[in-house]
LOTOR-261339 format. One record per residue: residue in three letters; x, y, z of N, C-alpha, C, O in turn. Coordinates in pm, whole numbers. Example, Ala and Ser with C-alpha at 12.3 -4.5 7.8 and 13.67 -1.06 7.14 Angstrom:
NODE  residuo     npx     npy     npz    capx    capy    capz     cpx     cpy     cpz     opx     opy     opz
NODE      ala    1319    -569     780    1230    -450     780    1320    -330     780    1424    -332     846
NODE      ser    1285    -225     708    1367    -106     714    1290       3     787    1341     114     804
This chain:
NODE  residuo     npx     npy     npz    capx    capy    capz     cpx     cpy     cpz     opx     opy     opz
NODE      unk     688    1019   -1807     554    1066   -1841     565    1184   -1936     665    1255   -1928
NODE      unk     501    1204   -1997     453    1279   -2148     378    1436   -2101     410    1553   -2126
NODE      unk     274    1378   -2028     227    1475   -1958     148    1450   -1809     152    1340   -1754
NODE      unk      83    1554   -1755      53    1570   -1597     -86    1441   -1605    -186    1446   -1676
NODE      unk     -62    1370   -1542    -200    1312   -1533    -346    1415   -1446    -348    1494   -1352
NODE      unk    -412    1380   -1504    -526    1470   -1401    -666    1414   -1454    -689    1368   -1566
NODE      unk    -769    1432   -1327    -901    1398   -1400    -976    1509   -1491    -970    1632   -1496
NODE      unk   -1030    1437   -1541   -1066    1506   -1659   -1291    1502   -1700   -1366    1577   -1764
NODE      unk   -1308    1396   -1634   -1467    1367   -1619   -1483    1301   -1529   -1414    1200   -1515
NODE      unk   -1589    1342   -1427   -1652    1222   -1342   -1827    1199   -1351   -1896    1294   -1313
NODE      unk   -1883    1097   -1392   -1957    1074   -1391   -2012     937   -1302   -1937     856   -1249
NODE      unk   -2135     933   -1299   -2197     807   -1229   -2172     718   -1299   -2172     732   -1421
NODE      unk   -2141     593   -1233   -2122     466   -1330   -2242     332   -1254   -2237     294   -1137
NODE      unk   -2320     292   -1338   -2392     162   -1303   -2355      55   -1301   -2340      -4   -1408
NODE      unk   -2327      -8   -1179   -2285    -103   -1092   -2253    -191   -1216   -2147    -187   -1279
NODE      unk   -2334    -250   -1235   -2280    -333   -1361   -2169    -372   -1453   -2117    -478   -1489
NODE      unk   -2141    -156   -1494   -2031    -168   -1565   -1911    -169   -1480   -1817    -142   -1555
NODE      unk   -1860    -193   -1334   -1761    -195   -1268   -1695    -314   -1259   -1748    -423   -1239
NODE      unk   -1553    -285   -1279   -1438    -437   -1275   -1474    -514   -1146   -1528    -619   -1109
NODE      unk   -1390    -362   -1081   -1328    -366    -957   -1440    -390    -840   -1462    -497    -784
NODE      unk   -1479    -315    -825   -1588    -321    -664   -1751    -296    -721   -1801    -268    -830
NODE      unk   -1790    -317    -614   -2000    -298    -586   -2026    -257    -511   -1950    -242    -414
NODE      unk   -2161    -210    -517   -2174    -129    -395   -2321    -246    -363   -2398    -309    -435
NODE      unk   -2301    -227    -200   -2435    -340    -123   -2516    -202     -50   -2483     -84     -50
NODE      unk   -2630    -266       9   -2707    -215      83   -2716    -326     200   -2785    -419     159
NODE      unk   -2678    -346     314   -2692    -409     413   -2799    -352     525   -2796    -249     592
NODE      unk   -2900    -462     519   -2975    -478     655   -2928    -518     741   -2870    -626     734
NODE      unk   -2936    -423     897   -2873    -481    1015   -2944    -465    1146   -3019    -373    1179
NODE      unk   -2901    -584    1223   -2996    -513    1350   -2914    -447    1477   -2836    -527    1530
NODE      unk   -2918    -339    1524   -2833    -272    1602   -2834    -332    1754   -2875    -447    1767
NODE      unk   -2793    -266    1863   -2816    -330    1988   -2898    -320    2055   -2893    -372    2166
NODE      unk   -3024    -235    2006   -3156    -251    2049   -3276    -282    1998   -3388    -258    2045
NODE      unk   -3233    -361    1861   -3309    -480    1839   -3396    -381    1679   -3489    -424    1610
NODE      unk   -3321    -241    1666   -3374    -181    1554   -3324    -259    1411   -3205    -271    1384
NODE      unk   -3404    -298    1347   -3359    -284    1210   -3286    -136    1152   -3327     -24    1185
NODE      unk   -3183    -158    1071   -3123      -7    1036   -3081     -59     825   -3137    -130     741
NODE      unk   -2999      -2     827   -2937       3     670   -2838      72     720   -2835     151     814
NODE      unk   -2710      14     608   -2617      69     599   -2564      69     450   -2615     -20     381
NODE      unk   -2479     144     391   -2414      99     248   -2300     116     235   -2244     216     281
NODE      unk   -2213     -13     142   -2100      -5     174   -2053     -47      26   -2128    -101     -56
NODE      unk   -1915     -13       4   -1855    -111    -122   -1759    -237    -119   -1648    -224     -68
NODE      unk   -1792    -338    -165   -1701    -416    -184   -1643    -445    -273   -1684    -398    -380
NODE      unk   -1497    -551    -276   -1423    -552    -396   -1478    -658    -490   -1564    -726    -434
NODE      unk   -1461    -684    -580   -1511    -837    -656   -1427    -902    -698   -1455   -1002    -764
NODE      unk   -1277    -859    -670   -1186    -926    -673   -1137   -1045    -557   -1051   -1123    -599
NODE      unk   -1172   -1061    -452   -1139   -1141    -365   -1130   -1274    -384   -1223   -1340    -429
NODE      unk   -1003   -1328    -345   -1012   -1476    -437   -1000   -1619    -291    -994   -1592    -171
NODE      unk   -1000   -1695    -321   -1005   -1801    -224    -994   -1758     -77   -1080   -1765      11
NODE      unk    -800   -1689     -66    -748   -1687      54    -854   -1569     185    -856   -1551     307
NODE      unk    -922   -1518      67   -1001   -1449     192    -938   -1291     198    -981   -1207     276
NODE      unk    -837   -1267     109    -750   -1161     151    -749   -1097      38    -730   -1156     -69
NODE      unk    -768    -981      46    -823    -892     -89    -691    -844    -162    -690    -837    -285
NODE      unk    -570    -808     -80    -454    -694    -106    -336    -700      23    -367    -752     130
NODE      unk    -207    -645      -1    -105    -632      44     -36    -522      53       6    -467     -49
NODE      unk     -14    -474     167     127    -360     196     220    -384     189     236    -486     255
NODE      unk     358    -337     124     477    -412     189     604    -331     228     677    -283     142
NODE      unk     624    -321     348     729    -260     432     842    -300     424     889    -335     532
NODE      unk     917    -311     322    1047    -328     314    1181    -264     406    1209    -144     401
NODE      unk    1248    -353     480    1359    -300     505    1473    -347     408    1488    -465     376
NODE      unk    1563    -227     359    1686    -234     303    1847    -274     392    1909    -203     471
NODE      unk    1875    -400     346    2031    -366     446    2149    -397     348    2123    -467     251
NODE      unk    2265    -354     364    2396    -346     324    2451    -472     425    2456    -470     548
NODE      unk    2484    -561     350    2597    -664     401    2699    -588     470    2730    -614     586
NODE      unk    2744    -512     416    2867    -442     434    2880    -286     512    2974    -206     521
NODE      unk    2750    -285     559    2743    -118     627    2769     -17     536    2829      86     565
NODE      unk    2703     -56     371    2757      68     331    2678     196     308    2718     306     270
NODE      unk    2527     145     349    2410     267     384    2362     249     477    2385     139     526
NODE      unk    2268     346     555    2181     298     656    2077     210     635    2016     196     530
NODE      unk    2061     152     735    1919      93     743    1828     162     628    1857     281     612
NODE      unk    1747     124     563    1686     229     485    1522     113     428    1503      -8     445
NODE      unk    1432     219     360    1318     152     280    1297     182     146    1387     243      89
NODE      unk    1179     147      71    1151     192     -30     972     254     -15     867     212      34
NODE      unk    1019     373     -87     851     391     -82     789     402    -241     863     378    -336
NODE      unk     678     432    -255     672     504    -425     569     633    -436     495     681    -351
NODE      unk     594     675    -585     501     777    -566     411     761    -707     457     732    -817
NODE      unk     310     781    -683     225     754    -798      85     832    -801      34     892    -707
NODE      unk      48     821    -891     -79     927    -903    -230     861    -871    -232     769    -952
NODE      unk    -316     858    -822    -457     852    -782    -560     893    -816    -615     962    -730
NODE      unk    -639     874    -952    -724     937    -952    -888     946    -854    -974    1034    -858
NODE      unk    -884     835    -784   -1012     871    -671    -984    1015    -600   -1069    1083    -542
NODE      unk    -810    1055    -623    -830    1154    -502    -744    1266    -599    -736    1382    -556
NODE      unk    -670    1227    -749    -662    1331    -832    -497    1401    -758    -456    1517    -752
NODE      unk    -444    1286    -718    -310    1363    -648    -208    1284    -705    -241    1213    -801
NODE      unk    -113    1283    -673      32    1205    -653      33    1188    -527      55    1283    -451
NODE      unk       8    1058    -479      -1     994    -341     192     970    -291     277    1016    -368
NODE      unk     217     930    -220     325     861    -141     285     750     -66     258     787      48
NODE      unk     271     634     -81     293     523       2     353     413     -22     438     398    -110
NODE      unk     299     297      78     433     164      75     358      78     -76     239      83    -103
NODE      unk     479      -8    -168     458     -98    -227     321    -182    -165     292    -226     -54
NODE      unk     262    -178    -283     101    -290    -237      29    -353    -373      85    -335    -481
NODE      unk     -50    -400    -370    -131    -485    -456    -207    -584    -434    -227    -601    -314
NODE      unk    -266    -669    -514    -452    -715    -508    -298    -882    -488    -189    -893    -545
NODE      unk    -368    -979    -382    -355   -1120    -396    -394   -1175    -502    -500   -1138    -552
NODE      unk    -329   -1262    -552    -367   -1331    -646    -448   -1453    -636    -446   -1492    -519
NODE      unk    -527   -1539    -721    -596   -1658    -667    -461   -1757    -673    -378   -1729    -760
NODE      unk    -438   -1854    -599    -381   -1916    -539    -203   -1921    -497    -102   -1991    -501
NODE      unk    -256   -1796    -457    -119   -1712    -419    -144   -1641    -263    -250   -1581    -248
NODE      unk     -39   -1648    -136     -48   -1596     -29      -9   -1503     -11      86   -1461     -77
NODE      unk     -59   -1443      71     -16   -1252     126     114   -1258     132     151   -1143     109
NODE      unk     235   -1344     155     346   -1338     214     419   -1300      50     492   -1210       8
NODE      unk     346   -1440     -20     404   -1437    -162     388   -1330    -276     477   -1304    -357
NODE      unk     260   -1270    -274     214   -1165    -315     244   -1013    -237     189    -904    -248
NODE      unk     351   -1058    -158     438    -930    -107     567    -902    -226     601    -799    -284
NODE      unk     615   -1034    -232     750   -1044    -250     738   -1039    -423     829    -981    -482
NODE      unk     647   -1088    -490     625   -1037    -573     546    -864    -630     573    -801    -732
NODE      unk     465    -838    -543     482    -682    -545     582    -608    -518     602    -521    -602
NODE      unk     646    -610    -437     820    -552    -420     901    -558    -550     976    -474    -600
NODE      unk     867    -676    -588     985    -706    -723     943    -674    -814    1026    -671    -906
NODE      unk     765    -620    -859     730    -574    -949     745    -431    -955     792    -377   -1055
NODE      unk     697    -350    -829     683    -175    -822     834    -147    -771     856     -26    -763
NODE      unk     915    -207    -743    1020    -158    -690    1188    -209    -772    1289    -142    -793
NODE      unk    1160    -335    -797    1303    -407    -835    1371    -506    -728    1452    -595    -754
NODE      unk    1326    -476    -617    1415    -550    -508    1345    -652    -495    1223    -660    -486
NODE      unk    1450    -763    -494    1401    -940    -414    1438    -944    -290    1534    -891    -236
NODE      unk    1339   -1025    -241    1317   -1054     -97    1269   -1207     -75    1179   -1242    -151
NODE      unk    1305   -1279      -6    1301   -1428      -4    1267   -1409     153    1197   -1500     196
NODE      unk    1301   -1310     247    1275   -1353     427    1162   -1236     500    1168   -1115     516
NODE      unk    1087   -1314     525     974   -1223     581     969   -1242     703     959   -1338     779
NODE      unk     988   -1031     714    1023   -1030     916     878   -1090     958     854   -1202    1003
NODE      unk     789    -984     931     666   -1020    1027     564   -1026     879     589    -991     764
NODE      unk     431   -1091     946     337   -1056     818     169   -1063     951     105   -1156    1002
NODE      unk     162    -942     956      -6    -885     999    -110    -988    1025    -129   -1084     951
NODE      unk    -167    -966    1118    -360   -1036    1055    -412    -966     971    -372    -853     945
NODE      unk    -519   -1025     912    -589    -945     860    -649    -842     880    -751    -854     949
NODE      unk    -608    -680     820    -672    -570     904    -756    -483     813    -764    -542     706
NODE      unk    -797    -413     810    -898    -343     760    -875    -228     809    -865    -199     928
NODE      unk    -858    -112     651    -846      30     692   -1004     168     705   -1012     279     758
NODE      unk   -1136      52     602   -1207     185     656   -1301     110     631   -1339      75     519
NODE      unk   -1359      69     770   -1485     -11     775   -1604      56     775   -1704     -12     750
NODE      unk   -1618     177     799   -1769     237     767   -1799     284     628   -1894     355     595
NODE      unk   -1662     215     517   -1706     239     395   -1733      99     312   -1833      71     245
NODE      unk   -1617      21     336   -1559    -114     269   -1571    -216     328   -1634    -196     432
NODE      unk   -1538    -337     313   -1532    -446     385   -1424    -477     291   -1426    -590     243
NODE      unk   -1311    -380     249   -1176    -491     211   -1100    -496     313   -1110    -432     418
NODE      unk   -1025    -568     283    -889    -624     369    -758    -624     318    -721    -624     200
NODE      unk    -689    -625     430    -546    -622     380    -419    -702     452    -412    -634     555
NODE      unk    -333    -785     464    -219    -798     518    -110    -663     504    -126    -584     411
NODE      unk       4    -644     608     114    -595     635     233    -712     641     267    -792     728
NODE      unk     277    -681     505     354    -795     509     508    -698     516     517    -613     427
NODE      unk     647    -708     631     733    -625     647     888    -765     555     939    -868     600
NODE      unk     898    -722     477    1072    -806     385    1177    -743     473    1194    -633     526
NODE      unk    1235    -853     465    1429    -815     472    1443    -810     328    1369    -887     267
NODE      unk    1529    -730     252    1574    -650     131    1762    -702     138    1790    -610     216
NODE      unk    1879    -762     121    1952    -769     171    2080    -762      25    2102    -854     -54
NODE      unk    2132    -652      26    2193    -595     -96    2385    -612     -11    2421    -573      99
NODE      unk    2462    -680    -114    2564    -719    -105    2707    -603     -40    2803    -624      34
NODE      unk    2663    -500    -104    2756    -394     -63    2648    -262     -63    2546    -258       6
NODE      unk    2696    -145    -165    2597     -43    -152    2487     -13    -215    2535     -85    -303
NODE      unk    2385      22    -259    2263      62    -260    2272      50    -434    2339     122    -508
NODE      unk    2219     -17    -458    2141     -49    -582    2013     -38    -666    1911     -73    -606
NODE      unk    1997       2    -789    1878      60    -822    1805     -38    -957    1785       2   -1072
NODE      unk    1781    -144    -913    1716    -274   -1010    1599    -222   -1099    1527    -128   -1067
NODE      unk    1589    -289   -1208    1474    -278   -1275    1393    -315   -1187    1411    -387   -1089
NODE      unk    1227    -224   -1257    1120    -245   -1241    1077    -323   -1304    1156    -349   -1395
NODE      unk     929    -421   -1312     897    -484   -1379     755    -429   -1361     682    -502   -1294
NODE      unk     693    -297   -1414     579    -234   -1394     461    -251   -1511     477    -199   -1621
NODE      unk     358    -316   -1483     241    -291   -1605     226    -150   -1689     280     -42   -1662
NODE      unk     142    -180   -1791      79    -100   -1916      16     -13   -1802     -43     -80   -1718
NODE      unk      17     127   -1781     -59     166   -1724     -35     203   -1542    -107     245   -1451
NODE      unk     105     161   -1556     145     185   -1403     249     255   -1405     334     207   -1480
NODE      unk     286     362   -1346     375     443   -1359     417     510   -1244     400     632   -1245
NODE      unk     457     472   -1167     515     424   -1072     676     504   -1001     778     470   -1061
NODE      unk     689     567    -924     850     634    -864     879     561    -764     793     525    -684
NODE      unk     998     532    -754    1030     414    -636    1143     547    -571    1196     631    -644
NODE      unk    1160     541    -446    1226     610    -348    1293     552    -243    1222     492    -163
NODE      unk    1446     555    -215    1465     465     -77    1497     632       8    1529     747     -24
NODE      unk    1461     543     143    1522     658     254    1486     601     358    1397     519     380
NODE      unk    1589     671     448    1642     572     546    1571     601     644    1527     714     666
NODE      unk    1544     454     748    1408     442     812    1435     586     922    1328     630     963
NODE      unk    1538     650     965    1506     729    1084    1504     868    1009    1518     958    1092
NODE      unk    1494     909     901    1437     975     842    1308     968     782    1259    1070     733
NODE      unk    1244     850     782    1112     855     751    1010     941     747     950     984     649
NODE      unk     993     966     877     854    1069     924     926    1203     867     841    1261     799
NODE      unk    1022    1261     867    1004    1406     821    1022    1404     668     997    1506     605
NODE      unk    1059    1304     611    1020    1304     462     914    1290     448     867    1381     380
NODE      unk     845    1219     477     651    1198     452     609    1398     477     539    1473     411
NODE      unk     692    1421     601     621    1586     597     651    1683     524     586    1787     536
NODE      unk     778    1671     410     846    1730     341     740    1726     237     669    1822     205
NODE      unk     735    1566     174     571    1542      90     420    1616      93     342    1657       7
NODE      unk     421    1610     235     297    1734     286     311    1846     202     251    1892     105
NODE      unk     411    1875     269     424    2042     216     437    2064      41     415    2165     -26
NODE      unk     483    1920      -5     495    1968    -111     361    1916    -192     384    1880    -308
NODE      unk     232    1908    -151     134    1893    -156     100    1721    -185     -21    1700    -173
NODE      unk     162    1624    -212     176    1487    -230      55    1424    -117      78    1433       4
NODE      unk       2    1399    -137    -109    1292     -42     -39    1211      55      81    1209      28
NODE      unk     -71    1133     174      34    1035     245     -60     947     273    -164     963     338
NODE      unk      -3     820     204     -87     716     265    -105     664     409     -17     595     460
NODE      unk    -211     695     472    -248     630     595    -125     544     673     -48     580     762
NODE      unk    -141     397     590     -58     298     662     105     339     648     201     280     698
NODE      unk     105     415     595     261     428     589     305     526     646     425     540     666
NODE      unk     203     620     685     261     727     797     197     684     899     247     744     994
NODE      unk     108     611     940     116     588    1091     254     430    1103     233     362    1204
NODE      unk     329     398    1050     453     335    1050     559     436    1040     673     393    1050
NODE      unk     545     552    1023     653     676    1026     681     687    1132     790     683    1188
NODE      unk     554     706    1176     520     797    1325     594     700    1459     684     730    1537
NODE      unk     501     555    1445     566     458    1531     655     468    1532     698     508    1640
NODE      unk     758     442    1422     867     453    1412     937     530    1506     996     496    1608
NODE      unk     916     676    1437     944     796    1499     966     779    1616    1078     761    1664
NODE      unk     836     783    1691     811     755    1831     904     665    1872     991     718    1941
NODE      unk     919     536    1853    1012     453    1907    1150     469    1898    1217     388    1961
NODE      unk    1227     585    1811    1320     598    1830    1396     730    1945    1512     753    1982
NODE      unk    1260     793    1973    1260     917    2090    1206     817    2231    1183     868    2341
NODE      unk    1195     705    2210    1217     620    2362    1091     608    2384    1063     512    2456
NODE      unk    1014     664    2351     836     712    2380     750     567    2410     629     571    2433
């Protein structure tokens, strides 16, 4: 990068001119039979499968024991929130493309690493329903590198600029807090997978 990204204007934009999402006004009836309103945004990207976007939790392994267990995270800038965020590899499904597949191709695009075996892959979950009605899969790769730790091309768009990071899963959670401090944003889904983590390795 050339220079600091940062926002620079915010103004109102009319629905119209938006790619990405809309905003609704929903009528609803509550549990005592009130009519109410609510407003929310949705994406307008959603294509057949029903599934708007993807996380992807990569684990890293060495054939050969020659690193730990380890992941990848990235770091990239945000302007809704005007930071350098930290979280897991993700991106929009494609139309006739599945969450599993549109993992493994987000991995190989923001990160470099191929992945062909998928540990687990989520229901469909949803991170903030009193704003959105998007959705998302958790799709978790096996990553499986021949000897030691390797650093593959990216294959990143016009406009994406992108830091890829490995570190090893039982260090997780206090790197995400290292990020804190060093003022970096933390994405939601990827620190409450720190934390689990965390937790599960103190027996908890």
């Amino acid at each position: 990068m050339t220079s600091q990204p940062k926002v620079i204007a915010i103004t109102d934009m009319p629905t119209q001119e938006a790619k990405w999402i809309t905003l609704k006004k929903i009528k609803y009836m509550d549990a005592e039979g009130k009519e109410r309103l609510w407003e929310c945004a949705q994406r307008t990207t959603r294509r057949s499968s029903g599934i708007d976007a993807v996380a992807v939790f990569p684990i890293i392994r060495s054939r050969t024991n020659a690193f730990p267990v380890s992941t990848v995270i990235i770091e990239q800038y945000r302007p809704p929130i005007d930071k350098f965020i930290v979280e897991l590899p993700a991106g929009l499904v494609d139309e006739g493309e599945t969450a599993e597949e549109a993992a493994i191709r987000e991995l190989r695009e923001e990160t470099g690493y191929q992945s062909s075996e998928i540990v687990e892959s989520s229901p469909v979950v949803v991170a903030d329903p009193g704003m959105t009605n998007a959705n998302m899969k958790l799709v978790i790769l096996n990553v499986y590198l021949e000897d030691k730790l390797e650093s593959p091309d990216q294959e990143l768009d016009s406009g994406e600029f992108i830091v890829r990071r490995v570190v090893e899963l039982k260090t997780l959670y206090n790197v995400l807090e290292e990020y804190d401090h060093k003022g970096f944003a933390i994405d939601a889904k990827l620190h409450h997978l720190a934390a689990g983590y965390a937790l599960a390795l103190k027996g908890v």
